[in-house]
C-alpha positions as CSV (number, residue, x, y, z in Angstrom):
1,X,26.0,-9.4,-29.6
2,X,24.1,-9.8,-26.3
3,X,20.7,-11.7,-26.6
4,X,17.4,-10.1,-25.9
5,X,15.6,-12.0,-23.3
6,X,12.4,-14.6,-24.0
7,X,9.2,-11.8,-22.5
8,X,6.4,-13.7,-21.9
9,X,3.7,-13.4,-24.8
10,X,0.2,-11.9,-24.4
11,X,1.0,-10.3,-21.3
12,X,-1.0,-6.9,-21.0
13,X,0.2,-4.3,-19.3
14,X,-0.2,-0.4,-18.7
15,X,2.0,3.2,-19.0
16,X,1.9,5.2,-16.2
17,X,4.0,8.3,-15.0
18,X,3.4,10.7,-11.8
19,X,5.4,14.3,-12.9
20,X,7.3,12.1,-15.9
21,X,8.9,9.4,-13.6
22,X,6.8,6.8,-15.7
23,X,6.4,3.1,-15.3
24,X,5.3,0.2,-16.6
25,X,2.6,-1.7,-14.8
26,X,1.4,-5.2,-14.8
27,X,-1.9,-7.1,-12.9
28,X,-0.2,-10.6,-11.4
29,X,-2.6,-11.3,-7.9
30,X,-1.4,-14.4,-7.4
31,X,2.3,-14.0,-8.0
32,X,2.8,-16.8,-11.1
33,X,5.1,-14.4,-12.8
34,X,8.6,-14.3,-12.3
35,X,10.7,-11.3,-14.1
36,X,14.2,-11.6,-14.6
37,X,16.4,-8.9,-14.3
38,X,17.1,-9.3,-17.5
39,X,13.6,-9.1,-18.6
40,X,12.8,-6.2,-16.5
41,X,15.6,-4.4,-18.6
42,X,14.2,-5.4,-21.7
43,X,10.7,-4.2,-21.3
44,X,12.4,-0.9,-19.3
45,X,14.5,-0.1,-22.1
46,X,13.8,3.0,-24.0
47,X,14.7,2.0,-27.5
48,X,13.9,-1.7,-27.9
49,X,11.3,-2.3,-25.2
50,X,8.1,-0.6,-23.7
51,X,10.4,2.1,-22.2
52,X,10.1,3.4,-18.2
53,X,12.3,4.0,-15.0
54,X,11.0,0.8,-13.8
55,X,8.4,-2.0,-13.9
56,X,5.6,-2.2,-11.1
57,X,4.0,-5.8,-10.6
58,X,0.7,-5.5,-8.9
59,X,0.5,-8.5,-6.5
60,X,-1.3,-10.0,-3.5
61,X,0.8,-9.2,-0.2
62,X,0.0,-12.8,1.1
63,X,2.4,-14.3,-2.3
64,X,5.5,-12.6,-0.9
65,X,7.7,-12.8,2.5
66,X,7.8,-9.1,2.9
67,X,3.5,-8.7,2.5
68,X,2.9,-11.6,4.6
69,X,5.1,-9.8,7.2
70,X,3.1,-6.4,6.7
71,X,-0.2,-8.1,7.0
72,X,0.6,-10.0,10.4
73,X,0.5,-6.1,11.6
74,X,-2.1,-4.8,8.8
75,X,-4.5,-7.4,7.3
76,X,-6.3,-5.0,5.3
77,X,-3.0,-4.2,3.5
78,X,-3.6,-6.4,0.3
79,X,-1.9,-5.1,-2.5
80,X,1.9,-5.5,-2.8
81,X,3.7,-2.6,-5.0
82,X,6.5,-5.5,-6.3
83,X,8.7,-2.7,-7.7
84,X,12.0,-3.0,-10.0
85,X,14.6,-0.3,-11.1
86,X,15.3,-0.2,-14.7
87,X,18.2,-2.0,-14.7
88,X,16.1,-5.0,-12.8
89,X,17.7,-4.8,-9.4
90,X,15.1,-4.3,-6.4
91,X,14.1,-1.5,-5.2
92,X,12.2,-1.0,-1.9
93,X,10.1,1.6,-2.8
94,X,9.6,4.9,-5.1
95,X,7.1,7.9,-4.2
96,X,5.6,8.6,-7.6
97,X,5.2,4.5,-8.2
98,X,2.8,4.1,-5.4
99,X,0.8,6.5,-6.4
100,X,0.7,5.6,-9.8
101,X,0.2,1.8,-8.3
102,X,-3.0,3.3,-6.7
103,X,-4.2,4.7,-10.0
104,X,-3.6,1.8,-12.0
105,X,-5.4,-0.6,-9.3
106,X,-8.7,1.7,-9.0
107,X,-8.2,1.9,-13.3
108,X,-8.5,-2.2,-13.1
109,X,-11.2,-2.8,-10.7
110,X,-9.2,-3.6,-8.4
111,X,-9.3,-1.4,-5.7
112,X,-12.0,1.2,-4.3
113,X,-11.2,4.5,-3.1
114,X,-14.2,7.2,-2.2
115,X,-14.0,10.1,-0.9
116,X,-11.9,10.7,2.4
117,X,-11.3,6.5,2.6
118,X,-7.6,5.6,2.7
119,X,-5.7,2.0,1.1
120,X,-3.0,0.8,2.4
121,X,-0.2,-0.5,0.6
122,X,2.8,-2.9,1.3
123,X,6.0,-2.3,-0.1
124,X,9.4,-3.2,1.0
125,X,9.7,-0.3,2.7
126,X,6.8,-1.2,4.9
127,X,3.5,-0.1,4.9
128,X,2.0,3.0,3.1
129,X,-1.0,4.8,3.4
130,X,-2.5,6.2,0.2
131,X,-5.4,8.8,-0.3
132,X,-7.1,11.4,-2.8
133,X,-5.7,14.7,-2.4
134,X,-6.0,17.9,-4.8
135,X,-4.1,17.1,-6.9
136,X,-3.7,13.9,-7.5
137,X,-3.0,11.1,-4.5
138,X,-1.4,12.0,-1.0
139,X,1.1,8.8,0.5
140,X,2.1,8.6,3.9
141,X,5.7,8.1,3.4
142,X,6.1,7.3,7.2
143,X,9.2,8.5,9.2
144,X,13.3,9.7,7.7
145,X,16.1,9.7,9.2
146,X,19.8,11.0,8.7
147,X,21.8,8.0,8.0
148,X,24.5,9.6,9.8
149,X,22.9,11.3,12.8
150,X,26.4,12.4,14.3
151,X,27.7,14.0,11.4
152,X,24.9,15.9,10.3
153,X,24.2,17.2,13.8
154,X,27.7,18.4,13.4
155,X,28.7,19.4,10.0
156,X,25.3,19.4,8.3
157,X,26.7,16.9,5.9
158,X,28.5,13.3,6.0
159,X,29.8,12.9,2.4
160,X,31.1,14.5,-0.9
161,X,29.9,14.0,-4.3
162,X,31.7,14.2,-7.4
163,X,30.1,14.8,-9.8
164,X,30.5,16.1,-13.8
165,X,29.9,19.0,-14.5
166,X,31.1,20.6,-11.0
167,X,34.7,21.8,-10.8
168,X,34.7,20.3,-6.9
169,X,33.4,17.8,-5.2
170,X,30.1,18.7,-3.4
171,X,29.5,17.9,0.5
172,X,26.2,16.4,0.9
173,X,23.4,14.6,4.0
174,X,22.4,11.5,3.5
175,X,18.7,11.1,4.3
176,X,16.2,8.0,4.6
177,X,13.0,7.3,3.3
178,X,12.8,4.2,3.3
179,X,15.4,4.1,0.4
180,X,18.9,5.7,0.5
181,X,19.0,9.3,-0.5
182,X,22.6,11.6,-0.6
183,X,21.4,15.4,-1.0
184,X,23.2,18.0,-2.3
185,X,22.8,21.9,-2.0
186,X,24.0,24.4,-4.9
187,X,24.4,27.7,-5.1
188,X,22.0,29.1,-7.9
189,X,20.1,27.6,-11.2
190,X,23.1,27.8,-13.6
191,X,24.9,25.1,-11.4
192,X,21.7,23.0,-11.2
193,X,21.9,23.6,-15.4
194,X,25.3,22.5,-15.0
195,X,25.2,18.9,-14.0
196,X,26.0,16.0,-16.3
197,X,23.7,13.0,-15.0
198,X,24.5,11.2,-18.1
199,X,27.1,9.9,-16.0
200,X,26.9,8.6,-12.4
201,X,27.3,10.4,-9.3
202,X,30.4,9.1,-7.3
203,X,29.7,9.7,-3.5
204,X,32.4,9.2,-0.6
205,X,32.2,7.4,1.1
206,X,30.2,4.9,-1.1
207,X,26.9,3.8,0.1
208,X,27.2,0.0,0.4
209,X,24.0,-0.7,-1.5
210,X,24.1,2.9,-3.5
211,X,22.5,6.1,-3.9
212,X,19.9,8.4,-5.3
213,X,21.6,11.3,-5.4
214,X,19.4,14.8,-5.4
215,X,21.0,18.0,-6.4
216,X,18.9,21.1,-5.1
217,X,19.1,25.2,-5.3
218,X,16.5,26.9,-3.1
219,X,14.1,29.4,-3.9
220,X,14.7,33.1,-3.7
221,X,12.9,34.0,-1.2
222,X,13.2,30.3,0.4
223,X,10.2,30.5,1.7
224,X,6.6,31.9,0.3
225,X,3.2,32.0,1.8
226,X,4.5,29.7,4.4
227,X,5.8,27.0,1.8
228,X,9.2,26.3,1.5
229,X,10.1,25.6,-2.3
230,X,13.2,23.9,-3.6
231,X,14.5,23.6,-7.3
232,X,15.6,19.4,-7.7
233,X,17.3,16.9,-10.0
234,X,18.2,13.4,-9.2
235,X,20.2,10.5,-10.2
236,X,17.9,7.5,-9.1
237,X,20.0,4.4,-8.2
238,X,19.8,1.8,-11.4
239,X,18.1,4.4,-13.8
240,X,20.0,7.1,-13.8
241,X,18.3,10.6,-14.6
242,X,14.6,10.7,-14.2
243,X,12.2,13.3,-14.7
244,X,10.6,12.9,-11.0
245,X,11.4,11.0,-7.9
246,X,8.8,10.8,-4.8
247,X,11.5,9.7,-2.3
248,X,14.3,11.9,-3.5
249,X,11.5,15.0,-3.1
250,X,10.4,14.2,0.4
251,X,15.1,13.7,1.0
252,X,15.2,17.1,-0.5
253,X,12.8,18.9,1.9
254,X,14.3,16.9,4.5
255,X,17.7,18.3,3.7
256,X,16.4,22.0,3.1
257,X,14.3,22.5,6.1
258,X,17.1,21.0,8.3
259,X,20.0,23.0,6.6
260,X,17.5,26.1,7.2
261,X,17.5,25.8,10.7
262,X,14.6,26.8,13.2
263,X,11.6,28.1,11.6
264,X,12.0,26.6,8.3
265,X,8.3,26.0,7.3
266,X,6.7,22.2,7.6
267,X,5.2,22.3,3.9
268,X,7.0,22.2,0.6
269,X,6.9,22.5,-2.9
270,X,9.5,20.9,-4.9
271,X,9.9,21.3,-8.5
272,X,11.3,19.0,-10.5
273,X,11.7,18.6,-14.6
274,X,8.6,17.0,-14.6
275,X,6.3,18.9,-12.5
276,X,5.8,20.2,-8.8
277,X,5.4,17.7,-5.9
278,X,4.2,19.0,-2.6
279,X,5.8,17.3,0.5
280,X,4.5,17.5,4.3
281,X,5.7,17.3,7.9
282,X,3.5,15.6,10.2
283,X,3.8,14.3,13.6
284,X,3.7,10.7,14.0
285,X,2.0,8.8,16.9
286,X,5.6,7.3,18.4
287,X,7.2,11.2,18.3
288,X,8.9,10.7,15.3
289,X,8.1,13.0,12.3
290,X,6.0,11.8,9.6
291,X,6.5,12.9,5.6
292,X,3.1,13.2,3.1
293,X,4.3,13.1,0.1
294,X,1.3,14.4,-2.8
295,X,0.9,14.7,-6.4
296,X,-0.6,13.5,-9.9
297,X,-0.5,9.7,-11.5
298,X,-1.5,9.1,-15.1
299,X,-2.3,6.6,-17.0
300,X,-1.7,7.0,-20.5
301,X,-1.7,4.0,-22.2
302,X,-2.3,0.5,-22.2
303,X,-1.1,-3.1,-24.3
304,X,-0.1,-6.7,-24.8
305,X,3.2,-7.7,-25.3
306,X,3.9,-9.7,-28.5
């Protein structure tokens, strides 16, 4: 039998989720905590721990190398989101998890946010740029890009996934946002119905440091009141299925609008099995294309660890 990992005693902590891609969150400023993978697992998993898709550590960007590299350019960029996958690795960053890192700072007096203000947070996808919106929070996701510029220009894909559930393997475009993202279209909701994601996507070529994969059907009509809207489910990279994923929301639109063509519209709405995100094209100061990503964060419980 495999042996449950030591979790350090008395340690409070919150539940959060943004459209059911939840999270456990903990206060640590000064960085004197240091979470095994295996611990990280532990508190993640759904049986015999808190449960979530991953653990957030809310840190001071000054106590790691990555924050102390985003304040040389940012000083007011205090906060760290020190995020972990359920299965412990690292991840660089996650859409709904800022957000909910946001809600969970200004829930602990940590952080001030009125009105039209902005914060800005590091993560190790650089720095992000958080504010109120309608419905919830708004992030500056900063710039994507097609891992494989070539290829999409040309094909409008660079991969296949296999996947089960699906009687072929599926071409795909991988997209960047910060994190690694394969996207694949189908043809109508009974094939979006149709996928396992019990079991984990194979992509081919495979990603050196793996994949989210996002499976999407588009509307019909495609696009609405000048909003493109997309149907979505995703495989996030150590997790597995998740109800919601910011990143792989802002890949999909990204995917969509390009496979669209010209005239495909600039906002979207993507619905996912926990809710509706809405995701933004902006132009960015240096010419490339910026990507707002908006929706809710809840917190909806809090504890100590025994």
């Amino acid at each position: 039998m495999s042996t449950i990992p030591a979790l350090p005693s008395g340690l409070p902590f919150a539940k959060g989720h943004g459209t059911g891609n939840d999270f456990i969150l903990v206060s640590d400023p000064t960085g004197e905590r240091d979470f095994t993978p295996e611990q990280v697992a532990s508190l993640c998993h759904r049986h015999r721990g808190i449960g979530g898709d991953g653990l957030i550590v809310a840190v001071h960007s000054s106590t790691l190398p990555e924050g102390r590299a985003i304040l040389q350019s940012c000083p007011d960029a205090q906060w760290f989101m020190d995020y972990r996958n359920a299965d412990g690795s690292v991840s660089e960053m996650c859409g709904n998890g800022v957000r909910v890192f946001v809600h969970f700072l200004l829930a602990e007096g940590l952080l001030e946010l009125d009105g039209a203000a902005t914060v800005r947070i590091g993560t190790r996808a650089g720095l992000k740029t958080v504010s109120r919106s309608a419905d919830g929070y708004a992030v500056d996701m900063g710039p994507w890009w097609f891992e494989f510029p070539d290829l999409a220009a040309s094909r409008a894909s660079d991969s296949l996934v296999d996947t089960v559930g699906l009687s072929v393997n599926r071409p795909a475009l991988s997209v960047n946002m910060g994190n690694p993202h394969t996207v694949v279209a189908l043809a109508d909701a009974a094939e979006l119905q149709a996928v396992a994601l019990t079991a984990q996507p194979q992509v081919l070529p495979a990603p050196p440091n793996g994949t989210n994969v996002e499976y999407v059907v588009p509307a019909e009509p495609l696009v609405e009141h000048g909003v493109g809207r997309v149907a979505m489910r995703v495989y996030e990279r150590g997790v597995g299925e998740t109800l919601s994923c910011g990143t792989g929301a802002c890949a999909a639109a990204v995917a969509t609008r390009y496979w669209a063509g010209s005239g495909a519209p600039d906002a979207w709405w993507v619905e996912v099995p926990g809710g509706v995100l809405g995701v933004r094209f902006n132009p960015g100061p240096d010419g490339r294309e910026r990507v707002e990503l908006s929706g809710p964060a809840v917190i909806v419980a809090r504890g100590v660890l025994n």
